[in-house]
VOMISE-99299 format. One record per residue: residue in three letters; x, y, z of N, C-alpha, C, CB in turn. Coordinates in steps of 0.05 Angstrom, whole numbers, always signed. Glycine has a CB too. Example, Ala and Ser with C-alpha at 12.3 -4.5 7.8 and 13.67 -1.06 7.14 Angstrom:
! residues 2
+--------+--------+--------+--------+--------+--------+--------+--------+--------+--------+--------+--------+--------+
: residu :    n_x :    n_y :    n_z :   ca_x :   ca_y :   ca_z :    c_x :    c_y :    c_z :   cb_x :   cb_y :   cb_z :
+--------+--------+--------+--------+--------+--------+--------+--------+--------+--------+--------+--------+--------+
:    ALA :   +264 :   -114 :   +156 :   +246 :    -90 :   +156 :   +264 :    -66 :   +156 :   +226 :    -89 :   +181 :
:    SER :   +257 :    -45 :   +142 :   +273 :    -21 :   +143 :   +258 :     +1 :   +157 :   +282 :    -12 :   +114 :
+--------+--------+--------+--------+--------+--------+--------+--------+--------+--------+--------+--------+--------+
END
This chain:
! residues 146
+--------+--------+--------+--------+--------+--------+--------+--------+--------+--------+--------+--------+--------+
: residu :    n_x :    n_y :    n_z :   ca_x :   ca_y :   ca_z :    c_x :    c_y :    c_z :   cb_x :   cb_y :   cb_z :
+--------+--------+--------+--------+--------+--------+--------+--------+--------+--------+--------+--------+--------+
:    UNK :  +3200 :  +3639 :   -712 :  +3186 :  +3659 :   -698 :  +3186 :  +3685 :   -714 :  +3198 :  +3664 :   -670 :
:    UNK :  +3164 :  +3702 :   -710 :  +3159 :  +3730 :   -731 :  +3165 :  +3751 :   -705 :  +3118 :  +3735 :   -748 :
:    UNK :  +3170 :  +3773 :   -715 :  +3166 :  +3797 :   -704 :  +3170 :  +3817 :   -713 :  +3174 :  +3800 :   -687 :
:    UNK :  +3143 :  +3824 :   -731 :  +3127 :  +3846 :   -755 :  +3106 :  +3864 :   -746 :  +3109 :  +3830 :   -779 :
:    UNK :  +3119 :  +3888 :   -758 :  +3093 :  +3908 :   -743 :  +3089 :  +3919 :   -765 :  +3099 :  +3932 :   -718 :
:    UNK :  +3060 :  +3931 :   -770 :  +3060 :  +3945 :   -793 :  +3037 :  +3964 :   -778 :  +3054 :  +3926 :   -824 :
:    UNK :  +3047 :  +3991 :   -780 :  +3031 :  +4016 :   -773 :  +3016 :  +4026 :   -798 :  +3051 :  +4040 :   -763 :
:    UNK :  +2995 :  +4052 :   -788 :  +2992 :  +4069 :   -806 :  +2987 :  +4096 :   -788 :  +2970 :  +4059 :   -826 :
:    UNK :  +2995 :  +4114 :   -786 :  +2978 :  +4138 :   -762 :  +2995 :  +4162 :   -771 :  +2983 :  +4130 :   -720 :
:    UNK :  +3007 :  +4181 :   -746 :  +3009 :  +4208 :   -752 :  +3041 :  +4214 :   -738 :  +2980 :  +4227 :   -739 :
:    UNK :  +3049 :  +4232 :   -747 :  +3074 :  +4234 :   -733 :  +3067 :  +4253 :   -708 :  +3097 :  +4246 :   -753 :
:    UNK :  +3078 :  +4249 :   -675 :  +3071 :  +4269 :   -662 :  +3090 :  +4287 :   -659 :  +3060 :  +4264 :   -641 :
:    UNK :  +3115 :  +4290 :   -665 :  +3140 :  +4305 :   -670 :  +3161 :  +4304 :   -699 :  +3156 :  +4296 :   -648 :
:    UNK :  +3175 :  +4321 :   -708 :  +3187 :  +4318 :   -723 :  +3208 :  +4294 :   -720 :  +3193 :  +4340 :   -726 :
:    UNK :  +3219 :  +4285 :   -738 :  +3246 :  +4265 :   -724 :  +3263 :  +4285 :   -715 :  +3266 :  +4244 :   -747 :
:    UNK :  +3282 :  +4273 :   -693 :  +3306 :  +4277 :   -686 :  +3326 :  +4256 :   -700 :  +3307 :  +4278 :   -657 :
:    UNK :  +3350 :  +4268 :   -713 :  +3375 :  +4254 :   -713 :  +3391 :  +4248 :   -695 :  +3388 :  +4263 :   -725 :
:    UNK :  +3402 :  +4234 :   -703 :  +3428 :  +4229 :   -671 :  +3450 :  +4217 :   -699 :  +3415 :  +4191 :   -632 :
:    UNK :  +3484 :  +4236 :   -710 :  +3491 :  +4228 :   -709 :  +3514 :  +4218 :   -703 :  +3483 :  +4231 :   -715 :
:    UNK :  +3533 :  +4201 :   -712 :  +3548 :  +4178 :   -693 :  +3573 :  +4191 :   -698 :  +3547 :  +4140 :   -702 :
:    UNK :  +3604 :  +4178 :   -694 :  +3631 :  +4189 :   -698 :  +3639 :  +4177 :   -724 :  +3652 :  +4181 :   -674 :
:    UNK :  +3617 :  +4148 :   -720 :  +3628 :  +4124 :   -739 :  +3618 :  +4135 :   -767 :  +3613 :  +4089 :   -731 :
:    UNK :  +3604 :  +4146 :   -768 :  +3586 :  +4169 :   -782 :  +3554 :  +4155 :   -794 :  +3606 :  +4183 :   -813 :
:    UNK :  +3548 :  +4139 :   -775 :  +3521 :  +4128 :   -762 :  +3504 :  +4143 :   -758 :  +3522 :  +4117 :   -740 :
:    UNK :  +3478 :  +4143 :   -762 :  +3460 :  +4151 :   -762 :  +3430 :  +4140 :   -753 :  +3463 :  +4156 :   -780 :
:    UNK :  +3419 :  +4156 :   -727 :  +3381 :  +4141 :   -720 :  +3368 :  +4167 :   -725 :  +3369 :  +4127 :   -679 :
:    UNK :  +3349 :  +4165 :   -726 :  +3327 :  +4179 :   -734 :  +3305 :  +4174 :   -706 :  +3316 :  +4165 :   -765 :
:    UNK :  +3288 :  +4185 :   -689 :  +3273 :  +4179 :   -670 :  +3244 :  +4197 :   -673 :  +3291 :  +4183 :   -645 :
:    UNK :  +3219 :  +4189 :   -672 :  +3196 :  +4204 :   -670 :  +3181 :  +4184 :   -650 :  +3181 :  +4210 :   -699 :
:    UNK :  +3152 :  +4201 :   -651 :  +3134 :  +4186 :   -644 :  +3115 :  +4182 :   -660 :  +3127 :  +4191 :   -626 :
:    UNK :  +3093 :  +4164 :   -670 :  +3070 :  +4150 :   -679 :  +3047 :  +4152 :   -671 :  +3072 :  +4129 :   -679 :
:    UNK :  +3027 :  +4165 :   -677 :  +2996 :  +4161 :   -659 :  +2985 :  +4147 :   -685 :  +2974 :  +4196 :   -647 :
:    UNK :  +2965 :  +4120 :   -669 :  +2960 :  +4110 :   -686 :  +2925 :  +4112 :   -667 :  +2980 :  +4083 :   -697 :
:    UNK :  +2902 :  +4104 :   -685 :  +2875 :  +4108 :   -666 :  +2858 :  +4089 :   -675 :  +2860 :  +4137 :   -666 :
:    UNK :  +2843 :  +4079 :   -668 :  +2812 :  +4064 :   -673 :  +2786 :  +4066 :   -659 :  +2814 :  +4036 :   -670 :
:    UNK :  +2765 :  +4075 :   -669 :  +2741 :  +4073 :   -663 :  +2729 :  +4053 :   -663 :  +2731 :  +4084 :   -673 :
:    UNK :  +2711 :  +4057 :   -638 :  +2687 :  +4035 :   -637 :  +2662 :  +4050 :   -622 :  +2696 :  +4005 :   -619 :
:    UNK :  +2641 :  +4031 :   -621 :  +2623 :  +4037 :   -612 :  +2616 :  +4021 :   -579 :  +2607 :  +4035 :   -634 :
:    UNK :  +2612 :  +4038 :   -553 :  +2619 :  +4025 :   -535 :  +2582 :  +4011 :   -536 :  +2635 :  +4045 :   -507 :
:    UNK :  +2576 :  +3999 :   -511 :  +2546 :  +3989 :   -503 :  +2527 :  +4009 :   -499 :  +2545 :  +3972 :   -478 :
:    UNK :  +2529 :  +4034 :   -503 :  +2509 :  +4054 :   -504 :  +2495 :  +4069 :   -529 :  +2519 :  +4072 :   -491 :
:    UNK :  +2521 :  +4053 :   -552 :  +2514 :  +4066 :   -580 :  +2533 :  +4086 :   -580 :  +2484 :  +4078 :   -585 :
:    UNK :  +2556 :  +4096 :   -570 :  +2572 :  +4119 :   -569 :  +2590 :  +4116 :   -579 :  +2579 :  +4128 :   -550 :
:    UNK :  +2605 :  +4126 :   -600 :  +2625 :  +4125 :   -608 :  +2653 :  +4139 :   -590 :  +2619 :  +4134 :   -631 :
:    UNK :  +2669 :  +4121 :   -587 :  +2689 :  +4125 :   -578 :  +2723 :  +4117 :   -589 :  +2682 :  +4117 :   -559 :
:    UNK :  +2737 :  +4139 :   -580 :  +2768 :  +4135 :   -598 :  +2796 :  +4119 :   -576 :  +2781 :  +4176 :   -609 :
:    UNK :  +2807 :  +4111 :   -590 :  +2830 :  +4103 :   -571 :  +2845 :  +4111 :   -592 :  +2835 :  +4072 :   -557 :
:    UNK :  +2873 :  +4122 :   -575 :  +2896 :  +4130 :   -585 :  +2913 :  +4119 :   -576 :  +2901 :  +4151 :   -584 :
:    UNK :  +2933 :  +4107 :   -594 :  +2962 :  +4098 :   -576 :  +2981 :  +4108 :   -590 :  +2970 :  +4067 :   -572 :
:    UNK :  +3008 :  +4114 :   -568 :  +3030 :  +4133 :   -576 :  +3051 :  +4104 :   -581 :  +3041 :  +4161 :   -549 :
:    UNK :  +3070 :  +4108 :   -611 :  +3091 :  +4093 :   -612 :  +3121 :  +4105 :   -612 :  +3086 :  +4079 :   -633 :
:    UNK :  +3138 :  +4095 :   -598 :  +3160 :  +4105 :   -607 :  +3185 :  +4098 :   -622 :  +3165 :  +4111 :   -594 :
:    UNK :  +3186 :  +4110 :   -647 :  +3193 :  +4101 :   -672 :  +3223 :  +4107 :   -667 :  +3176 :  +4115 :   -698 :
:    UNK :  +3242 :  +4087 :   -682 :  +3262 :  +4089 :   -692 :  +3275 :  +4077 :   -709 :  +3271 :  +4090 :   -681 :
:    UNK :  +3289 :  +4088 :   -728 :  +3305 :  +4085 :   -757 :  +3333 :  +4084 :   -751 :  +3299 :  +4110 :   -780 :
:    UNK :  +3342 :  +4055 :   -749 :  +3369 :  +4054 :   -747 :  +3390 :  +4063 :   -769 :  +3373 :  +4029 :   -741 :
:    UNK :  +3379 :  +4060 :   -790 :  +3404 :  +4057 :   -819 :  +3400 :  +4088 :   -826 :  +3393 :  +4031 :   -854 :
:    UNK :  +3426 :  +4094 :   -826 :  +3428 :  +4129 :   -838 :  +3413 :  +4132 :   -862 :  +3461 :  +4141 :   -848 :
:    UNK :  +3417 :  +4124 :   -882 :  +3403 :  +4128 :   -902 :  +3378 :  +4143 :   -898 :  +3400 :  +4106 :   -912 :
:    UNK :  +3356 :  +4125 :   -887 :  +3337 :  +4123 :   -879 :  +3327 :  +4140 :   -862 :  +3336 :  +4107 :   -873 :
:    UNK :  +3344 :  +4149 :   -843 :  +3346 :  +4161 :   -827 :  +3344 :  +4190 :   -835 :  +3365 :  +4153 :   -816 :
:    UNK :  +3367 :  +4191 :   -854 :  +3364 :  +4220 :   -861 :  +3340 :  +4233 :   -888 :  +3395 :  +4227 :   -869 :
:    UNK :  +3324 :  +4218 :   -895 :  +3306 :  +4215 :   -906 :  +3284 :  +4221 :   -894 :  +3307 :  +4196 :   -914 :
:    UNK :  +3284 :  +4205 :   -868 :  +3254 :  +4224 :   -851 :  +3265 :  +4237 :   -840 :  +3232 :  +4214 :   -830 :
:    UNK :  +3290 :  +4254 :   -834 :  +3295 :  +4280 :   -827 :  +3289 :  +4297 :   -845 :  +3319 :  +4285 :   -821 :
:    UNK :  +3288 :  +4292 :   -874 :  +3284 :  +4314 :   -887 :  +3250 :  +4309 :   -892 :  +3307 :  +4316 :   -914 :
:    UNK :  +3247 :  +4289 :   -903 :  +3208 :  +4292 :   -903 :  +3192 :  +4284 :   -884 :  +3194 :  +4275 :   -924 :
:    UNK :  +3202 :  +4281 :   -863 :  +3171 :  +4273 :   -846 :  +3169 :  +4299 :   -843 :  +3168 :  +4254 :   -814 :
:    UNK :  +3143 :  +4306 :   -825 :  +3144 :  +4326 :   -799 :  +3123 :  +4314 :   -788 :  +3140 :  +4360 :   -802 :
:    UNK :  +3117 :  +4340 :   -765 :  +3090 :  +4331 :   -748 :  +3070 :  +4336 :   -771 :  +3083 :  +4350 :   -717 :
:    UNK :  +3044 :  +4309 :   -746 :  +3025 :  +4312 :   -766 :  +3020 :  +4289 :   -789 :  +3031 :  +4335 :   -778 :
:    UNK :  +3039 :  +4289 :   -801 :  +3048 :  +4276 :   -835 :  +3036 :  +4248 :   -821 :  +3093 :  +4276 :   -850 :
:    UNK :  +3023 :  +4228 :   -846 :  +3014 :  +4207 :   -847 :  +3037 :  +4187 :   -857 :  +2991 :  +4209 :   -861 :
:    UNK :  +3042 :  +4167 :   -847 :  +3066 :  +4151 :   -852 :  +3064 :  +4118 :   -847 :  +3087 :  +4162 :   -835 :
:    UNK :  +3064 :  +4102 :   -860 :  +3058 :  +4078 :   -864 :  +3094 :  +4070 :   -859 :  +3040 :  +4072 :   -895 :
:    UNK :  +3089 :  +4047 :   -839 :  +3111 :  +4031 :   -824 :  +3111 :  +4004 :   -821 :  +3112 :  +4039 :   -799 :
:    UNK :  +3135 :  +3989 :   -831 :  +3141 :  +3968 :   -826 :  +3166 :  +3968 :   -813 :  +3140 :  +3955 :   -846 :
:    UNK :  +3159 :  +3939 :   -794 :  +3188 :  +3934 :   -772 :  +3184 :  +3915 :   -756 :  +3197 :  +3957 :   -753 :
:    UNK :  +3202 :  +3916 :   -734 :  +3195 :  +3895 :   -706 :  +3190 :  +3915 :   -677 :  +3226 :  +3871 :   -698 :
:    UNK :  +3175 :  +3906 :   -670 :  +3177 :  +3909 :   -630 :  +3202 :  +3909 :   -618 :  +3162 :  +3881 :   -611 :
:    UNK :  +3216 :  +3917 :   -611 :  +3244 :  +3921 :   -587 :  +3232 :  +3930 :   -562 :  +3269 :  +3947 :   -597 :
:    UNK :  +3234 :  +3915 :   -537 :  +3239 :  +3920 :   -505 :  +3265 :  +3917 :   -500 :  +3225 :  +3901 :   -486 :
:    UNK :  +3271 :  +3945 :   -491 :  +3295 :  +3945 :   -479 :  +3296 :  +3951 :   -449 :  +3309 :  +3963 :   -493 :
:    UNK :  +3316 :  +3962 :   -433 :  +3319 :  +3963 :   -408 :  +3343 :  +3981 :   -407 :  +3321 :  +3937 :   -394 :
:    UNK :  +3342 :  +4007 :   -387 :  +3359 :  +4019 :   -392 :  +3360 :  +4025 :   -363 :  +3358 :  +4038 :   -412 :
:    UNK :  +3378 :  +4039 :   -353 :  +3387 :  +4059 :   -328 :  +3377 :  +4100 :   -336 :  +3431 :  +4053 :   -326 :
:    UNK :  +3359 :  +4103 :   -320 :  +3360 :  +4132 :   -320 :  +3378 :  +4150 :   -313 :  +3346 :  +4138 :   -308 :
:    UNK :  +3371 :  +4175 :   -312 :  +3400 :  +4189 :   -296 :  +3402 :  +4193 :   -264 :  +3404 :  +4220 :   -307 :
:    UNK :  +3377 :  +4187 :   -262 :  +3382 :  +4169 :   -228 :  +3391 :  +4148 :   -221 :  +3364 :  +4164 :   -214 :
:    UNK :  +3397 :  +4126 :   -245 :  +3404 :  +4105 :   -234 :  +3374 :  +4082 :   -241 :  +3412 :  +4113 :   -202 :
:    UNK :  +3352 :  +4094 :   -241 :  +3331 :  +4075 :   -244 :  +3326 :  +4058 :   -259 :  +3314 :  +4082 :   -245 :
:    UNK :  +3320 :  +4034 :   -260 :  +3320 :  +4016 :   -286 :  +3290 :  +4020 :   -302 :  +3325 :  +3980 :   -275 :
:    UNK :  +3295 :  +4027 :   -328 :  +3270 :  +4040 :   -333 :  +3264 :  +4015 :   -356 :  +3271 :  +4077 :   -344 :
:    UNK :  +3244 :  +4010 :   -372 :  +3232 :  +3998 :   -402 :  +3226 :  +4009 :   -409 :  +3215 :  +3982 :   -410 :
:    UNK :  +3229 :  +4008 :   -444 :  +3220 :  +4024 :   -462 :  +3210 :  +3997 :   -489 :  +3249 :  +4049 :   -469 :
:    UNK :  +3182 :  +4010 :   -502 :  +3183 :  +3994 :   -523 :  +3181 :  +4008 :   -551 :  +3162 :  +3975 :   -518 :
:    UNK :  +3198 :  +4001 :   -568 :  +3191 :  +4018 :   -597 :  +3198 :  +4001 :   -620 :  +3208 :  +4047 :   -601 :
:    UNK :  +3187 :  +4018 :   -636 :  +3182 :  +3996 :   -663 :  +3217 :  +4008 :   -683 :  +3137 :  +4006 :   -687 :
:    UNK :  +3225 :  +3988 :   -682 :  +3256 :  +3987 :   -705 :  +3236 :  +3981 :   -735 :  +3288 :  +3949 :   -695 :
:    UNK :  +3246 :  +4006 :   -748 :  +3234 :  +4013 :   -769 :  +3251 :  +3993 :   -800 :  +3237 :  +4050 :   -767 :
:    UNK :  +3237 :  +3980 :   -809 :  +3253 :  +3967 :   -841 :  +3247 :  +3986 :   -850 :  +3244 :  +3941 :   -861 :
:    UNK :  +3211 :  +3982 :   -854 :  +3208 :  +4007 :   -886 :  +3193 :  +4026 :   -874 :  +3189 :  +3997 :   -921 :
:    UNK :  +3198 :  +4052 :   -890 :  +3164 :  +4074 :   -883 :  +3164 :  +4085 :   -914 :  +3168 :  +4113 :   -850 :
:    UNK :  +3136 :  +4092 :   -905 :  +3124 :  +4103 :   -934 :  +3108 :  +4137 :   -925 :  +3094 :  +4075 :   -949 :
:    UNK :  +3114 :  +4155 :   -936 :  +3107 :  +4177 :   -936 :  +3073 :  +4172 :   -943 :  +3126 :  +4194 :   -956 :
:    UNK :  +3048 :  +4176 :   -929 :  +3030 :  +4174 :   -945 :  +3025 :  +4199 :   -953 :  +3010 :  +4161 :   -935 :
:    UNK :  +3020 :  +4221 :   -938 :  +3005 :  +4243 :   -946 :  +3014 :  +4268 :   -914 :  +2966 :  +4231 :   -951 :
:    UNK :  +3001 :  +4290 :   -919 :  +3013 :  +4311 :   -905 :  +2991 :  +4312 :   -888 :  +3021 :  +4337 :   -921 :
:    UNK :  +2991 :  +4333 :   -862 :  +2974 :  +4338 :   -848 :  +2956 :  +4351 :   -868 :  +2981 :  +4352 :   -826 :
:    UNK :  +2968 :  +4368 :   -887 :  +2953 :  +4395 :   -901 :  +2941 :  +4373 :   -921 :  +2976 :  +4426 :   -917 :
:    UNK :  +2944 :  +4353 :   -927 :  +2922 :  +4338 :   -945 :  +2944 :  +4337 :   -973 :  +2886 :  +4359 :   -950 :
:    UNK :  +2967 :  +4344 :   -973 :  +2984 :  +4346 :   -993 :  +2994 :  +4311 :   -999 :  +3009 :  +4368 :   -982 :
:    UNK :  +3007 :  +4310 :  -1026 :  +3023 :  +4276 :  -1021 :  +3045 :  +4267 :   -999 :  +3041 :  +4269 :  -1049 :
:    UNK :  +3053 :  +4295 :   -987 :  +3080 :  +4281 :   -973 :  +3097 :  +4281 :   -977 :  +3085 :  +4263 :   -970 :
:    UNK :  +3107 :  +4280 :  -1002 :  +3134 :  +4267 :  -1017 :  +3128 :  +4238 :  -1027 :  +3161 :  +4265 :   -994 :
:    UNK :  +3147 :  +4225 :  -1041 :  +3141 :  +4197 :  -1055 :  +3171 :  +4178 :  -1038 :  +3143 :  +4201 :  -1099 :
:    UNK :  +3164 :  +4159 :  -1047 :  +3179 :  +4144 :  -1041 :  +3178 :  +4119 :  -1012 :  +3196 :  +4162 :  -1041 :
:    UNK :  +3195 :  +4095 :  -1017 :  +3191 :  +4077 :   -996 :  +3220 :  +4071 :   -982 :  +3176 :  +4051 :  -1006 :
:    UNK :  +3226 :  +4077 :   -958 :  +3248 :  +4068 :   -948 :  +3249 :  +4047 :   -942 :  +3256 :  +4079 :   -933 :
:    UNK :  +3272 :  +4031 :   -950 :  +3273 :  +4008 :   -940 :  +3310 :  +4008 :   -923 :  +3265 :  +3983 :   -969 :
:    UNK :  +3302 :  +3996 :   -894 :  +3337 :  +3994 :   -877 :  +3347 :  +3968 :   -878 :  +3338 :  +4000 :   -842 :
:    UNK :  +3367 :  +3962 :   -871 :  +3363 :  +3934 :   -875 :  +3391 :  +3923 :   -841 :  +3376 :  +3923 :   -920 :
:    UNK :  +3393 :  +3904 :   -840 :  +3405 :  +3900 :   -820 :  +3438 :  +3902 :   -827 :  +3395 :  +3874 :   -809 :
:    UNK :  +3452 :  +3904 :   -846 :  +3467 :  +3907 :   -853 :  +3482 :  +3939 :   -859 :  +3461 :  +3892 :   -867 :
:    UNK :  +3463 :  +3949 :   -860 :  +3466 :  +3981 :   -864 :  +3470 :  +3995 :   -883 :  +3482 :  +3991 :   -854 :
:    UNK :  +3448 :  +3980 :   -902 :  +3454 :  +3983 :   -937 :  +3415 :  +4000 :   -938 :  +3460 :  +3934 :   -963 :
:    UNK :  +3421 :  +4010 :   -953 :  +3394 :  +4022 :   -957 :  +3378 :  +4016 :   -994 :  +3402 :  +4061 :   -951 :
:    UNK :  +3360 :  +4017 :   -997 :  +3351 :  +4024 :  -1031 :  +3319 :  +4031 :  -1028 :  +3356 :  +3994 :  -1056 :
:    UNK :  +3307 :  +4038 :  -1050 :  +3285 :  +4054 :  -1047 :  +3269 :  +4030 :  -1066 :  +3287 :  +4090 :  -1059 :
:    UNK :  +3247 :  +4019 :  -1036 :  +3227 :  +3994 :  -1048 :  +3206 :  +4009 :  -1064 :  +3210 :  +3973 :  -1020 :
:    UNK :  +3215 :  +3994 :  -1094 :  +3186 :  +4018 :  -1106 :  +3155 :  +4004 :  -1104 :  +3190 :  +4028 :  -1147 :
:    UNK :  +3151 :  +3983 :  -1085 :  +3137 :  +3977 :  -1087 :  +3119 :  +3990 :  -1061 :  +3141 :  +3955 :  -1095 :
:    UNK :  +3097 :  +3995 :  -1067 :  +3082 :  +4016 :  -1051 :  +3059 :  +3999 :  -1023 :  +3062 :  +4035 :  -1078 :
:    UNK :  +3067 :  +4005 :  -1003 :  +3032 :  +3987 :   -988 :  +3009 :  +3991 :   -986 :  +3029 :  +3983 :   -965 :
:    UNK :  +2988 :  +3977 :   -983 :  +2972 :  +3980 :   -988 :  +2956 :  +4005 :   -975 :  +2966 :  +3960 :   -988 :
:    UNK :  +2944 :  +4022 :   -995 :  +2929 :  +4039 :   -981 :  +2909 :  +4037 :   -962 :  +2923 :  +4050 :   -993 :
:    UNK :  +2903 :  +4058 :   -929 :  +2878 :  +4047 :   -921 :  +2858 :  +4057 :   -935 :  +2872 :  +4052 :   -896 :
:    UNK :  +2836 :  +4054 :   -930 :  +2804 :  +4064 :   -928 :  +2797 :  +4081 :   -907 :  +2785 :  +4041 :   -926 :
:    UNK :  +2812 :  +4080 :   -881 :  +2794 :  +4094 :   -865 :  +2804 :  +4122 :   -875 :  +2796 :  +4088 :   -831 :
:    UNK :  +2784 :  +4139 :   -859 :  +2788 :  +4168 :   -875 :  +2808 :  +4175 :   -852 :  +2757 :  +4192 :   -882 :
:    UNK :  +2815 :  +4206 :   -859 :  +2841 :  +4219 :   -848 :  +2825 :  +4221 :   -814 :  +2852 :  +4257 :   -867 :
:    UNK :  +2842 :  +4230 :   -795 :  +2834 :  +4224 :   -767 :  +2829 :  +4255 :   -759 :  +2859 :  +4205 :   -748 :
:    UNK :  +2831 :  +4263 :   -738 :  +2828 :  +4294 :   -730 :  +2844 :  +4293 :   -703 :  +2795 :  +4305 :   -726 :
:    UNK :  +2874 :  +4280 :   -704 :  +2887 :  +4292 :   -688 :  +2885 :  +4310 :   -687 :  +2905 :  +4291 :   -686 :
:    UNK :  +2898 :  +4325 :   -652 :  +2902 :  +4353 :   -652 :  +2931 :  +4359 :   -653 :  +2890 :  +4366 :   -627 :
:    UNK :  +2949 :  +4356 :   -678 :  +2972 :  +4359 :   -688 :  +2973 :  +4357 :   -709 :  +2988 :  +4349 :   -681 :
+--------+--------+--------+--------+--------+--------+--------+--------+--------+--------+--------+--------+--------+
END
């Protein structure tokens, strides 16, 4: 069985860190990713969906603390996680987000490179920098409003 995600979209917050005692480290944002089509009237129309991203391995972690921000274009590899938690009422809530292997800095909101480089996490909690790069898209830059 697989369970591979591969993004491309926008950051809608900077990361947050969270770190540990053990001296552990996550990283947390969110992802807007979008696609157009054309509905039965000839109209072009957008869908947006929000992801919520997380980078378990410090390394990594502290890497898009220092280069993401909002905005920034960022190419993602990983898996789907559903979890199940308790609120602070007590409510049993779901959450789904993508556990991050690699990200790639593509480019800035401002149209800048980003920074360079490919993170790669690994399940072990070893980090190194995949110099191999993914593939670029074609579609052109989007017009979030962030």
């Amino acid at each position: 069985m697989v369970n591979k995600v591969f993004l491309i979209g926008r950051l809608g917050k900077d990361p947050v860190i969270k770190h540990f005692e053990n001296g552990g480290a996550i990283a947390e944002f969110s992802l807007a990713t979008n696609e157009s089509y054309k509905d039965k009237d000839g109209n072009w129309k957008d869908i947006t969906d929000w992801h919520n991203i997380k980078v378990n391995n410090k390394f990594a972690a502290e890497r898009a603390e220092k280069n993401l921000k909002k905005g920034m274009q960022v190419w993602i590899e990983g898996k789907i996680r559903t979890r199940e938690y308790d609120d602070k009422d007590g409510v049993k809530k779901r959450t789904t987000e993508i556990i991050v292997d690699n990200f790639r800095m593509l480019g800035s909101k401002e149209g800048g490179d980003g920074g360079t480089g490919n993170y790669t996490s690994s399940s072990n909690n070893s980090s190194s920098v995949n110099e191999e790069a993914p593939a670029a898209s074609s579609a052109p830059d989007d017009d979030l409003p962030f």
